[in-house]
N, CA, C and O atoms as a printed pandas DataFrame, in Angstrom:
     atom_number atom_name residue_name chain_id  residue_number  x_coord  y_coord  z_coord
0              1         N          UNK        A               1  -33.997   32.422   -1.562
1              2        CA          UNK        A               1  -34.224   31.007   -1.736
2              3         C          UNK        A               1  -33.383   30.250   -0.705
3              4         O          UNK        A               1  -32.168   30.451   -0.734
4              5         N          UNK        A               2  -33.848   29.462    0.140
5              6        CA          UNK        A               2  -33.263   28.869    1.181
6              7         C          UNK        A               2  -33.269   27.174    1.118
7              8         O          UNK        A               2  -34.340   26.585    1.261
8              9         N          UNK        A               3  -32.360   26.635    0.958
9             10        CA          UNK        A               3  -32.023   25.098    1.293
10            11         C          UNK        A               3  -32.840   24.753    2.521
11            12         O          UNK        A               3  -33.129   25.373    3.545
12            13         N          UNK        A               4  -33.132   23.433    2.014
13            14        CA          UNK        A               4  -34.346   22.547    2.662
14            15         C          UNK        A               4  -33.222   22.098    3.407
15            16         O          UNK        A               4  -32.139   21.862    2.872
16            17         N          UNK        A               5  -33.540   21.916    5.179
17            18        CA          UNK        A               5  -32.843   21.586    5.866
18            19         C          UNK        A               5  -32.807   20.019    5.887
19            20         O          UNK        A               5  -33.908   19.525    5.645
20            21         N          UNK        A               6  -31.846   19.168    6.108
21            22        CA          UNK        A               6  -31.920   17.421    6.184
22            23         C          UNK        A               6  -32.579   17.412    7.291
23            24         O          UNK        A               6  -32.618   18.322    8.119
24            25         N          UNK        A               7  -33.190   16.237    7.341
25            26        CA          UNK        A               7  -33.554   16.010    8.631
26            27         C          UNK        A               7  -32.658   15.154    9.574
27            28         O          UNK        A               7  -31.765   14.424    9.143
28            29         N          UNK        A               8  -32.921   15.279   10.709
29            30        CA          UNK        A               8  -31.850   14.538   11.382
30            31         C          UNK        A               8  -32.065   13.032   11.492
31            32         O          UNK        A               8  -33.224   12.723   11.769
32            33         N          UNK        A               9  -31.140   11.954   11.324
33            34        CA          UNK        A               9  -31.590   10.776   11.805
34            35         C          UNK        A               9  -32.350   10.585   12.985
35            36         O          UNK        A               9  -31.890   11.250   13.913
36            37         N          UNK        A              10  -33.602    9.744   13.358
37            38        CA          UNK        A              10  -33.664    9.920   14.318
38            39         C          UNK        A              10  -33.639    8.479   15.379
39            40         O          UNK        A              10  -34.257    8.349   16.435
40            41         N          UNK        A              11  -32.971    7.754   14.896
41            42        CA          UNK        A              11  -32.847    6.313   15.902
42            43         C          UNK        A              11  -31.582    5.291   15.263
43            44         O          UNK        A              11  -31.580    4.833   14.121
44            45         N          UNK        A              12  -30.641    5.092   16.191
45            46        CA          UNK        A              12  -29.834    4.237   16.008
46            47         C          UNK        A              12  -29.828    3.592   14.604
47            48         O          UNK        A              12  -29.065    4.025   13.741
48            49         N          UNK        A              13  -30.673    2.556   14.364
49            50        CA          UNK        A              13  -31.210    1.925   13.679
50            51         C          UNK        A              13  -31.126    2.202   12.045
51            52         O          UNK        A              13  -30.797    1.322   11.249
52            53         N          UNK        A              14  -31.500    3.664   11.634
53            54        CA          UNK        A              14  -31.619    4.267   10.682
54            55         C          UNK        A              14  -30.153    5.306   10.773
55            56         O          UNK        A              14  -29.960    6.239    9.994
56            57         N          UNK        A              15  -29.500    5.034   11.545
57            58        CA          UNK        A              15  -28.416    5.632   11.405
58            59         C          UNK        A              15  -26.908    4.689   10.889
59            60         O          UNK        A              15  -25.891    5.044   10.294
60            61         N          UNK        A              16  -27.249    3.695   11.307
61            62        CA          UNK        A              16  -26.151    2.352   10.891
62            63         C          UNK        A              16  -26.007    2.217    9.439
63            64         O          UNK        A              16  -24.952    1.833    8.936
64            65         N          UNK        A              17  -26.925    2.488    8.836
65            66        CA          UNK        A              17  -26.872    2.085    7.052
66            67         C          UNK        A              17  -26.241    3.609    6.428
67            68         O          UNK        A              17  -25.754    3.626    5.297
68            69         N          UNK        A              18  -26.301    4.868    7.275
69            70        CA          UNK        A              18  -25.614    5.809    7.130
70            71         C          UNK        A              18  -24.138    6.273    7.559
71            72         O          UNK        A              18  -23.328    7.093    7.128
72            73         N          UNK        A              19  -24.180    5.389    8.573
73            74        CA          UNK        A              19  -22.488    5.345    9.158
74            75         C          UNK        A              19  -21.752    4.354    8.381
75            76         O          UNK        A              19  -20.553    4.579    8.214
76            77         N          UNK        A              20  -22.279    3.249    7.851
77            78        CA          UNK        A              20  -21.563    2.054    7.306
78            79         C          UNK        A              20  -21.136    2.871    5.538
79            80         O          UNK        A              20  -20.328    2.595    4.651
80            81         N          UNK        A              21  -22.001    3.753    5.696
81            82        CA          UNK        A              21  -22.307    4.379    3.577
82            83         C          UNK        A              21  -20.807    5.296    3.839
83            84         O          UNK        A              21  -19.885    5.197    3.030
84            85         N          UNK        A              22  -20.718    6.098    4.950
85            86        CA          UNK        A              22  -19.953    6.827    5.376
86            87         C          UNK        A              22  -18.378    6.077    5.868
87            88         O          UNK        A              22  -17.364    6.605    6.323
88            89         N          UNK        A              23  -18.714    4.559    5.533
89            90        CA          UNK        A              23  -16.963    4.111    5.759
90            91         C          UNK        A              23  -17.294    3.029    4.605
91            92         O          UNK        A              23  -17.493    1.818    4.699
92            93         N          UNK        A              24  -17.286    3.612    3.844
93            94        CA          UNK        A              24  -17.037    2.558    2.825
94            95         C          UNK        A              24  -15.566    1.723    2.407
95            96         O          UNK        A              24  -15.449    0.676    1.771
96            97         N          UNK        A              25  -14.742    2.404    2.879
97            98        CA          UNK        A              25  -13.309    1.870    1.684
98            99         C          UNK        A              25  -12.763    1.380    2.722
99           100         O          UNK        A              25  -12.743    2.090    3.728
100          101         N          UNK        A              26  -12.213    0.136    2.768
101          102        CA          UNK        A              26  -11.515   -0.382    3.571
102          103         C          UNK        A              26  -10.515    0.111    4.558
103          104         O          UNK        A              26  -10.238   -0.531    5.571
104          105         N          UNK        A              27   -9.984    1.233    4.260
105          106        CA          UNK        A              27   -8.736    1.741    4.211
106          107         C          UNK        A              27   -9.468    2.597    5.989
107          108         O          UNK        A              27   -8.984    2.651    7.120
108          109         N          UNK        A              28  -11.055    3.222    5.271
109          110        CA          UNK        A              28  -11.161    4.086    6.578
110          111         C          UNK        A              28  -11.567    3.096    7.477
111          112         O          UNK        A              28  -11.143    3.279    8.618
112          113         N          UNK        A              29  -12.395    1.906    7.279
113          114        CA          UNK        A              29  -12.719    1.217    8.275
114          115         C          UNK        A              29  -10.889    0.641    9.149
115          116         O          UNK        A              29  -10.745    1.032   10.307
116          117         N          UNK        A              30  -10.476    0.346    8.932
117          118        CA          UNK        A              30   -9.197   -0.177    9.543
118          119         C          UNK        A              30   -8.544    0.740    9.833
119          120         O          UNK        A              30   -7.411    0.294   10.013
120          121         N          UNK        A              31   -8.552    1.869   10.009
121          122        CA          UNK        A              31   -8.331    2.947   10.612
122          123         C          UNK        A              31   -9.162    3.318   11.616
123          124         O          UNK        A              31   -8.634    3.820   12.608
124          125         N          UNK        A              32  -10.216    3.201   11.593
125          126        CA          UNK        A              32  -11.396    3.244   12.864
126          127         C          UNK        A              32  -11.109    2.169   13.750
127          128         O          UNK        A              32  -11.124    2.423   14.954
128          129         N          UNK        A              33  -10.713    0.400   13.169
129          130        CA          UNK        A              33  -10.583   -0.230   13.997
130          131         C          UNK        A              33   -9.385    0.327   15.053
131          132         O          UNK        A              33   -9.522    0.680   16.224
132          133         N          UNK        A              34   -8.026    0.277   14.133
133          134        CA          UNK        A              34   -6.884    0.825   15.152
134          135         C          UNK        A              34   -7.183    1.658   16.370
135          136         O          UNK        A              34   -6.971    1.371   17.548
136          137         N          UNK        A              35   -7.830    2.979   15.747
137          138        CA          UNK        A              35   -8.510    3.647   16.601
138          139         C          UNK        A              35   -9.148    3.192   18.340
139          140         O          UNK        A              35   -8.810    3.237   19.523
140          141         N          UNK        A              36  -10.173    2.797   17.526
141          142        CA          UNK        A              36  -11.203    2.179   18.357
142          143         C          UNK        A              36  -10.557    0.897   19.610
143          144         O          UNK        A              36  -10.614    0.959   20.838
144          145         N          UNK        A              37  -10.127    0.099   18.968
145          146        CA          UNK        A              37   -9.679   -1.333   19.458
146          147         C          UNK        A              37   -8.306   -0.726   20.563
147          148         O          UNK        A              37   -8.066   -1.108   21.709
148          149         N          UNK        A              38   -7.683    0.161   19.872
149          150        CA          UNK        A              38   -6.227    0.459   20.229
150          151         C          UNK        A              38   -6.166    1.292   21.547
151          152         O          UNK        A              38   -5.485    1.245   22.571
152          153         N          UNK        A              39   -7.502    2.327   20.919
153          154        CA          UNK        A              39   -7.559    3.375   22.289
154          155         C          UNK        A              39   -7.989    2.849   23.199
155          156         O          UNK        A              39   -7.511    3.102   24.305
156          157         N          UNK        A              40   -9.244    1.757   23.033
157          158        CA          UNK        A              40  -10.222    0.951   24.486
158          159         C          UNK        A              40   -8.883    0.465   25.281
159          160         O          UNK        A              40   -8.893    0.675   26.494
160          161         N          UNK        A              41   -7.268   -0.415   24.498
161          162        CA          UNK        A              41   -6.948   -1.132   25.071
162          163         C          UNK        A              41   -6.148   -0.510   25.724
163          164         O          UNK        A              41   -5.812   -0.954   26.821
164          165         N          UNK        A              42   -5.400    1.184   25.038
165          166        CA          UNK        A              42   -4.748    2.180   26.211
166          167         C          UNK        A              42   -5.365    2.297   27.047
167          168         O          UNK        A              42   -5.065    1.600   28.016
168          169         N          UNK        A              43   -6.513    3.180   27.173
169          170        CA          UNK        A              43   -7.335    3.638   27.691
170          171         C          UNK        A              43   -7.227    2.819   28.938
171          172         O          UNK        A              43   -6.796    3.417   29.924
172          173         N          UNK        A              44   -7.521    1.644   29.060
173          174        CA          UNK        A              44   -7.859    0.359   30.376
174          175         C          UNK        A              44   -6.455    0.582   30.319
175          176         O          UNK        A              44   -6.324    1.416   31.215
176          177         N          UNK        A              45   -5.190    0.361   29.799
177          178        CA          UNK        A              45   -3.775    0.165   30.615
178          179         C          UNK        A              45   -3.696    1.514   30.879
179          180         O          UNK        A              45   -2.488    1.586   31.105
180          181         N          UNK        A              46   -4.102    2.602   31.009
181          182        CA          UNK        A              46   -3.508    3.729   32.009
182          183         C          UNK        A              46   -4.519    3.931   33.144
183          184         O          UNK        A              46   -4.191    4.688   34.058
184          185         N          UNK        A              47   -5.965    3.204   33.183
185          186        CA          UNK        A              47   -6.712    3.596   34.155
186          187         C          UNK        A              47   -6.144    2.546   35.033
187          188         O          UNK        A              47   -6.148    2.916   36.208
188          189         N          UNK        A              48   -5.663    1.371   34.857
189          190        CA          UNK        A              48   -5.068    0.278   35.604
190          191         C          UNK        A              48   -3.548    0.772   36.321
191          192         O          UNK        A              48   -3.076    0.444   37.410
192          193         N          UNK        A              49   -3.104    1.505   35.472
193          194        CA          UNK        A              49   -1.683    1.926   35.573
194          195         C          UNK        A              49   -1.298    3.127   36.457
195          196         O          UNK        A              49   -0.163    3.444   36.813
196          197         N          UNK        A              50   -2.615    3.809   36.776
197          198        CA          UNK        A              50   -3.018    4.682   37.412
198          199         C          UNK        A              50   -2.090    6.565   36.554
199          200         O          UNK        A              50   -1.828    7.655   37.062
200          201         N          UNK        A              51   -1.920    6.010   35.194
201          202        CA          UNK        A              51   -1.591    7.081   34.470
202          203         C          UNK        A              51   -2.921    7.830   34.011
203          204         O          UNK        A              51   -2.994    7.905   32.784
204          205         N          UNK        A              52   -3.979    8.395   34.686
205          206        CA          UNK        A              52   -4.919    8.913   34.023
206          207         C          UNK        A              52   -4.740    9.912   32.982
207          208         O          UNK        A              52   -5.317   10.045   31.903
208          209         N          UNK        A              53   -3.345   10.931   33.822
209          210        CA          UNK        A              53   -3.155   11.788   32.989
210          211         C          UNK        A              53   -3.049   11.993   31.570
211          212         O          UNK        A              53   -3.115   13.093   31.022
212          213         N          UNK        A              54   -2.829   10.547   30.822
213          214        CA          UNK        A              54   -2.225   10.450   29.588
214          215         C          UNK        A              54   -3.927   10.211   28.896
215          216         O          UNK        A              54   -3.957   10.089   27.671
216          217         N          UNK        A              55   -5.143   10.152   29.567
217          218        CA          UNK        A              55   -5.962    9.916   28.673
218          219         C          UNK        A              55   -6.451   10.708   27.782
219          220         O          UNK        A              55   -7.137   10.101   26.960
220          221         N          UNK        A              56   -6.334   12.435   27.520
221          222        CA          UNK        A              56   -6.400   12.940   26.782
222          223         C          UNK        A              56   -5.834   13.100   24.930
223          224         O          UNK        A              56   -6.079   13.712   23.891
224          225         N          UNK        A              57   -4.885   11.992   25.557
225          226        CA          UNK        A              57   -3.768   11.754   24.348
226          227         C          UNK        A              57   -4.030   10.439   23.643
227          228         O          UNK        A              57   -3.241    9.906   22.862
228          229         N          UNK        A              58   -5.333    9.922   24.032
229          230        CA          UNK        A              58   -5.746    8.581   23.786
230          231         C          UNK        A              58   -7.045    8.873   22.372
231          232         O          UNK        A              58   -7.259    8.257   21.328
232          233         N          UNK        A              59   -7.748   10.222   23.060
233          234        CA          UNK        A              59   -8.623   10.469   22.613
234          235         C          UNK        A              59   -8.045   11.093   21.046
235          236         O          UNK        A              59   -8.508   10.715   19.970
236          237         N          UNK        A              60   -6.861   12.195   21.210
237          238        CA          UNK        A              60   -6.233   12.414   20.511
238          239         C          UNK        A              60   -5.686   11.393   19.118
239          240         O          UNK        A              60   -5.718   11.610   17.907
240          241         N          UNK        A              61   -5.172   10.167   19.956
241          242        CA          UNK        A              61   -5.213    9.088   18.727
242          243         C          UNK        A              61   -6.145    8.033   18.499
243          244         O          UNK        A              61   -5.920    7.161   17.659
244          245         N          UNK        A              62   -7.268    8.063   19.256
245          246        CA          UNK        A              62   -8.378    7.322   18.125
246          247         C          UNK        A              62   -9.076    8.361   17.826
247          248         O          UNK        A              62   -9.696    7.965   16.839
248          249         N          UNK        A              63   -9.423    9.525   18.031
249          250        CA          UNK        A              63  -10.173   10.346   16.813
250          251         C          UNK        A              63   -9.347   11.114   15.549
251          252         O          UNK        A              63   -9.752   11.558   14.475
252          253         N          UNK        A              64   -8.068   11.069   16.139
253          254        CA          UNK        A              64   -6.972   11.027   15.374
254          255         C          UNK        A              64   -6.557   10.401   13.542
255          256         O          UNK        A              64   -6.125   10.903   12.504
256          257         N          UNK        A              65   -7.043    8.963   14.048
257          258        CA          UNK        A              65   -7.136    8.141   12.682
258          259         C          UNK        A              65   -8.361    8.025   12.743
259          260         O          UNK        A              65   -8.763    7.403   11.760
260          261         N          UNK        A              66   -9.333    8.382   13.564
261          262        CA          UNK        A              66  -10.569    8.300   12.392
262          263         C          UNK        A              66  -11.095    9.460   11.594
263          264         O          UNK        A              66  -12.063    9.418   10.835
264          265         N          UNK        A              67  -10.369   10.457   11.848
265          266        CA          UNK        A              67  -10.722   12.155   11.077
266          267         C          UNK        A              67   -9.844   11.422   10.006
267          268         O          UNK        A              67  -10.399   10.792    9.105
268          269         N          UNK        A              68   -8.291   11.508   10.104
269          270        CA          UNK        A              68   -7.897   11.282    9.127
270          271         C          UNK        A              68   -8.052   10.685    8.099
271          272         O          UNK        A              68   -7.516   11.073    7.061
272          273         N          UNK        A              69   -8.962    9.407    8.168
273          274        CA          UNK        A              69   -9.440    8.546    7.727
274          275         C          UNK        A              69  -10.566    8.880    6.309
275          276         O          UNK        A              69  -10.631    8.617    5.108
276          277         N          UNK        A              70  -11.367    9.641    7.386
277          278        CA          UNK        A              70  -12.670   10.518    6.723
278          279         C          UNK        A              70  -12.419   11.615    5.585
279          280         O          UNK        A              70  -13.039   11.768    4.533
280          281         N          UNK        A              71  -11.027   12.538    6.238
281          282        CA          UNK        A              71  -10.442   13.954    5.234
282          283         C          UNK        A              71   -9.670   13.390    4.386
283          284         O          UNK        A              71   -9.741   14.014    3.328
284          285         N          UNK        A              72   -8.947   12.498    4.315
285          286        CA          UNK        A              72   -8.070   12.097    3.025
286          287         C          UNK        A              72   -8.155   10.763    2.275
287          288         O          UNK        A              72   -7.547   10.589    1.219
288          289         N          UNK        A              73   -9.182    9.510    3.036
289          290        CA          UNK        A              73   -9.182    8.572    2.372
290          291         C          UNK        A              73  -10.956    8.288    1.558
291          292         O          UNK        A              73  -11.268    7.711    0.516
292          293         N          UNK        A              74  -11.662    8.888    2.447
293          294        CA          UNK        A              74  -13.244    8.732    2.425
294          295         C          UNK        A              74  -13.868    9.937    1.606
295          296         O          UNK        A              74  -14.753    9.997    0.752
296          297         N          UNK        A              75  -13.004   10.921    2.245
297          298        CA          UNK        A              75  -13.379   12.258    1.967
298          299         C          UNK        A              75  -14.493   12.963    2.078
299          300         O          UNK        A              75  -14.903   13.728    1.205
300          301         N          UNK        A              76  -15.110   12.719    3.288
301          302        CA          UNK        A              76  -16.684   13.207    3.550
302          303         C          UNK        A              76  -16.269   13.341    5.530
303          304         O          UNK        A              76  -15.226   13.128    6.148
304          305         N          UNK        A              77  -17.140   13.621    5.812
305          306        CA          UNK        A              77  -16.817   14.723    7.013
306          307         C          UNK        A              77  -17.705   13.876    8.158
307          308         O          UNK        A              77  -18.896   13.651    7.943
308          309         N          UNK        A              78  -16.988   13.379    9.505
309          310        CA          UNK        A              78  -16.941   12.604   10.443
310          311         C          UNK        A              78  -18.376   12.763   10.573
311          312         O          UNK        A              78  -18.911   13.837   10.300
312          313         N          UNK        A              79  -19.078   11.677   11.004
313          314        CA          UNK        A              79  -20.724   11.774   11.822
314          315         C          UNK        A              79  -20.659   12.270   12.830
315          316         O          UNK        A              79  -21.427   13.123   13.276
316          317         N          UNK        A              80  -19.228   11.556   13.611
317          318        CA          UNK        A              80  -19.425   12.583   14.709
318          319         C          UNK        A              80  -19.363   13.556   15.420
319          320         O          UNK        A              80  -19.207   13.757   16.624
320          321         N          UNK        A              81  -19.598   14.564   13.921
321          322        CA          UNK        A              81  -19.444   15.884   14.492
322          323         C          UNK        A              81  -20.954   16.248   14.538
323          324         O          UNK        A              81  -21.189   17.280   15.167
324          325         N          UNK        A              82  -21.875   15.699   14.075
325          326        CA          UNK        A              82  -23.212   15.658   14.217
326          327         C          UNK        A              82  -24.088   14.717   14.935
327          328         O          UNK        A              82  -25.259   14.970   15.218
328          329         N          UNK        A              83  -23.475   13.621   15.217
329          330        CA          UNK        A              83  -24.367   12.833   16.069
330          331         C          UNK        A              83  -23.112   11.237   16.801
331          332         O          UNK        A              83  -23.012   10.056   16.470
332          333         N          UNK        A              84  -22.223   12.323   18.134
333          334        CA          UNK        A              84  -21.333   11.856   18.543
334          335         C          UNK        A              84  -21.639   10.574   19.451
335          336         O          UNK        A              84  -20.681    9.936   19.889
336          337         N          UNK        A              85  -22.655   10.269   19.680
337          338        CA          UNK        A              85  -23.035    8.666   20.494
338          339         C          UNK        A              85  -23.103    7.981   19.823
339          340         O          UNK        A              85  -22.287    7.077   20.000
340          341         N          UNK        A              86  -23.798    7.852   18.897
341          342        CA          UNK        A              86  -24.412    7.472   17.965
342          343         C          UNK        A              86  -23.200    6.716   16.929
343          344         O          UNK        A              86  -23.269    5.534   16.594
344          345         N          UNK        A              87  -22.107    7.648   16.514
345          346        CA          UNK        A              87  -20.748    7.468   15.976
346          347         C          UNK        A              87  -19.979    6.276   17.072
347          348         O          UNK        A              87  -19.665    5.109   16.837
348          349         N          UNK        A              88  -19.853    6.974   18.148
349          350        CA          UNK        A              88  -19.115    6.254   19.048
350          351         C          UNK        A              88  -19.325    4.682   19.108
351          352         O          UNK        A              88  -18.387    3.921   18.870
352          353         N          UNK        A              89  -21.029    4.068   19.549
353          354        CA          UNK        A              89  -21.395    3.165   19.254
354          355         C          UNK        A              89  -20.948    2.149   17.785
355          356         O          UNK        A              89  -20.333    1.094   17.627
356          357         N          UNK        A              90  -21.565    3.032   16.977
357          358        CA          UNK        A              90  -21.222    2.702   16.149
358          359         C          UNK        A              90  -19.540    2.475   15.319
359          360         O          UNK        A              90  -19.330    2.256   14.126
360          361         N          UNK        A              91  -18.843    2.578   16.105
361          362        CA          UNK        A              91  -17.617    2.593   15.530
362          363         C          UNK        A              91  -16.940    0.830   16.486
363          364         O          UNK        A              91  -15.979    0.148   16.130
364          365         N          UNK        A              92  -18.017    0.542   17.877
365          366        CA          UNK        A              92  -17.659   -0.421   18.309
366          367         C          UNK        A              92  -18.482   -1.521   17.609
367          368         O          UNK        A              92  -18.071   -2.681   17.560
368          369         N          UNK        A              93  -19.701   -1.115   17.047
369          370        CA          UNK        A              93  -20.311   -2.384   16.057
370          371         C          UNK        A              93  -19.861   -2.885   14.880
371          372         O          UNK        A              93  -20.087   -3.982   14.370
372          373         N          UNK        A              94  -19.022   -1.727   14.391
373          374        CA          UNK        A              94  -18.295   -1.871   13.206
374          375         C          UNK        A              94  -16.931   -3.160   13.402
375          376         O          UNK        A              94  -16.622   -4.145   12.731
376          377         N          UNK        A              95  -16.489   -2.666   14.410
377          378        CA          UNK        A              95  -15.087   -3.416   15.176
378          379         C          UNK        A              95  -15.635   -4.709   15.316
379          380         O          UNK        A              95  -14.875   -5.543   14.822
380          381         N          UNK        A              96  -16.759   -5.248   15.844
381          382        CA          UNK        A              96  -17.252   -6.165   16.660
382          383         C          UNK        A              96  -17.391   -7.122   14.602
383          384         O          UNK        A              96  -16.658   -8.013   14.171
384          385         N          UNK        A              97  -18.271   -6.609   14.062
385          386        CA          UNK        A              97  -18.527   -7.120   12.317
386          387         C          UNK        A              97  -17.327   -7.130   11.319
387          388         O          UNK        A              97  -17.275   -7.889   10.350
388          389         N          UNK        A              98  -16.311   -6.164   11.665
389          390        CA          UNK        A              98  -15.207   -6.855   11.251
390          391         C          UNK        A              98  -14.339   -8.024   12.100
391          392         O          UNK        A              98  -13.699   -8.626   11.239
392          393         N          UNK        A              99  -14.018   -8.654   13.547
393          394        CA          UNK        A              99  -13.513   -8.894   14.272
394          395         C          UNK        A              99  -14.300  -10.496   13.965
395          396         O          UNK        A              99  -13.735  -11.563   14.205
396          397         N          UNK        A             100  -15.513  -10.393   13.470
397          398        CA          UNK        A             100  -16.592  -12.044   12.974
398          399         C          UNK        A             100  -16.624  -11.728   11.837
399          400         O          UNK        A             100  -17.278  -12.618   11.293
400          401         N          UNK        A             101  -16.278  -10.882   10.970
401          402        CA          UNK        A             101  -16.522  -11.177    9.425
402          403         C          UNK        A             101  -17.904  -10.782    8.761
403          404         O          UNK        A             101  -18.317  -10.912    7.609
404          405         N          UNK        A             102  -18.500  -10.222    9.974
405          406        CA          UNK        A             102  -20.003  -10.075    9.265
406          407         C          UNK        A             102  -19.795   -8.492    8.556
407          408         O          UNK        A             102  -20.858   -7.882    8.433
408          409         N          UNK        A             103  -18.597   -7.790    8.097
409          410        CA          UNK        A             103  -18.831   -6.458    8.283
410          411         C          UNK        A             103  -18.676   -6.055    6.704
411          412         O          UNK        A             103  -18.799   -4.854    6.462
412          413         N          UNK        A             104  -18.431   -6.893    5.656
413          414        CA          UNK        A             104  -19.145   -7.792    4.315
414          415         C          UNK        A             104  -20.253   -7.337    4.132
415          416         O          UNK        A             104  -20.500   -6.337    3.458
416          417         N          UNK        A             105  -21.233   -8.189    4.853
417          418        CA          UNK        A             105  -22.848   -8.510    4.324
418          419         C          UNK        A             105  -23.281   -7.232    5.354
419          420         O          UNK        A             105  -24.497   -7.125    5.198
420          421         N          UNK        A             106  -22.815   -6.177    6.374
421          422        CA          UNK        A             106  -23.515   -5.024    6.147
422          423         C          UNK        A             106  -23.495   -4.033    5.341
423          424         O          UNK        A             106  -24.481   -3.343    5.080
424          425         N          UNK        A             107  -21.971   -3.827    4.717
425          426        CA          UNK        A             107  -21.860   -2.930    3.571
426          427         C          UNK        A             107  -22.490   -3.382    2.379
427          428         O          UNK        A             107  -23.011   -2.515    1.677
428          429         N          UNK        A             108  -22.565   -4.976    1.885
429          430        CA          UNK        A             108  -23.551   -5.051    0.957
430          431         C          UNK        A             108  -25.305   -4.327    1.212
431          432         O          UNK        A             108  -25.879   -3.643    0.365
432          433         N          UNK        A             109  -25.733   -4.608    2.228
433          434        CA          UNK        A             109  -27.138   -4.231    2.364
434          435         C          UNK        A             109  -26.580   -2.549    2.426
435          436         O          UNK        A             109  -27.027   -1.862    1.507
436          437         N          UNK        A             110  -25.790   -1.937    3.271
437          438        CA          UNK        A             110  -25.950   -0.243    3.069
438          439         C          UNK        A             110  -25.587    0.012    1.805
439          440         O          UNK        A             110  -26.058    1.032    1.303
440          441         N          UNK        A             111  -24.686   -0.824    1.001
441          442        CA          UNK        A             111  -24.115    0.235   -0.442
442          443         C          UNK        A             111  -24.201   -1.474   -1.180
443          444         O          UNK        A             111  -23.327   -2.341   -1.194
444          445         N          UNK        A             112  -25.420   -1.497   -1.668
445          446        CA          UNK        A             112  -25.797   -2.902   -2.641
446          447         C          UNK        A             112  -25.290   -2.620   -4.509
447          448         O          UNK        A             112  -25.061   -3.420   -5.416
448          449         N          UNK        A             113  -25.280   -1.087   -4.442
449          450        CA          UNK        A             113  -23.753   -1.132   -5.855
450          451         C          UNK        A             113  -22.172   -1.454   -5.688
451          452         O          UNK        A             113  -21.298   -1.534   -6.552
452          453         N          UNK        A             114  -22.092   -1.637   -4.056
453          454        CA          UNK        A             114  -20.515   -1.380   -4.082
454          455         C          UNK        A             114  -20.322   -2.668   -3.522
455          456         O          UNK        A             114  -20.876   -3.224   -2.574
456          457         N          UNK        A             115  -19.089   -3.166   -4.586
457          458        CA          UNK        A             115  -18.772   -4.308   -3.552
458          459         C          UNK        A             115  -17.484   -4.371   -2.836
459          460         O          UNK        A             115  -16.422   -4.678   -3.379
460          461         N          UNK        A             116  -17.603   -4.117   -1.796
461          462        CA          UNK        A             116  -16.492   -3.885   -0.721
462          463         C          UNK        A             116  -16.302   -4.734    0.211
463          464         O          UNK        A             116  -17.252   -4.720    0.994
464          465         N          UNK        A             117  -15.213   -5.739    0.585
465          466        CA          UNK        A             117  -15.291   -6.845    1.370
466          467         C          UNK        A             117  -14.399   -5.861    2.522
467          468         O          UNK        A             117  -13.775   -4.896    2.081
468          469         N          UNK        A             118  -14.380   -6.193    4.153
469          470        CA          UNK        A             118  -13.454   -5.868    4.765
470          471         C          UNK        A             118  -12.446   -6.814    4.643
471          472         O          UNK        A             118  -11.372   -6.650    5.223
């Protein structure tokens, strides 16, 4: 007897209401922001700084707090180990909807039992 395989998402679009279900608790989203926001802004001060070398250690701490985020606060297992663009993007739309406040009224439409404000 063999398990019915999921299917894969297959467009951006239909993947956002699954990445947003997948950060539900405040705790992981603001951990993605740090991440996200923190590494873009290393990231540009060592390519400016001409420290490239250190960018491996960038990657290290924004995927850093966002695993962590996922294994001990969310407890469900990164997207982007299955669909890493897709995550990536999505972790700057997330930033962009918390950063205006809209990031509220998308977790209401992905999780319409949960009410979770950022």
């Amino acid at each position: 007897m063999s398990a019915t395989p999921i299917p894969r998402i297959s467009t951006f679009e239909k993947f956002w209401p699954f990445y947003v279900g997948e950060h539900s608790r405040a705790t992981t989203r603001w951990l993605h922001f740090a991440g996200t926001l923190g590494g873009t802004i290393a990231l540009f001060i060592l390519i400016v700084t001409g420290y490239r070398r250190y960018i491996p250690l960038i990657l290290l701490y924004s995927y850093g707090l966002a695993w962590i985020s996922h294994f001990f606060v969310e407890k469900n297992r990164p997207a982007t180990f299955k669909y890493p663009l897709w995550s990536f993007l999505a972790d700057y739309k997330m930033c962009a909807f918390m950063l205006t406040g809209k990031m509220g009224a998308e977790l209401q439409k992905a999780l319409p039992r949960k009410r979770s404000v950022c």
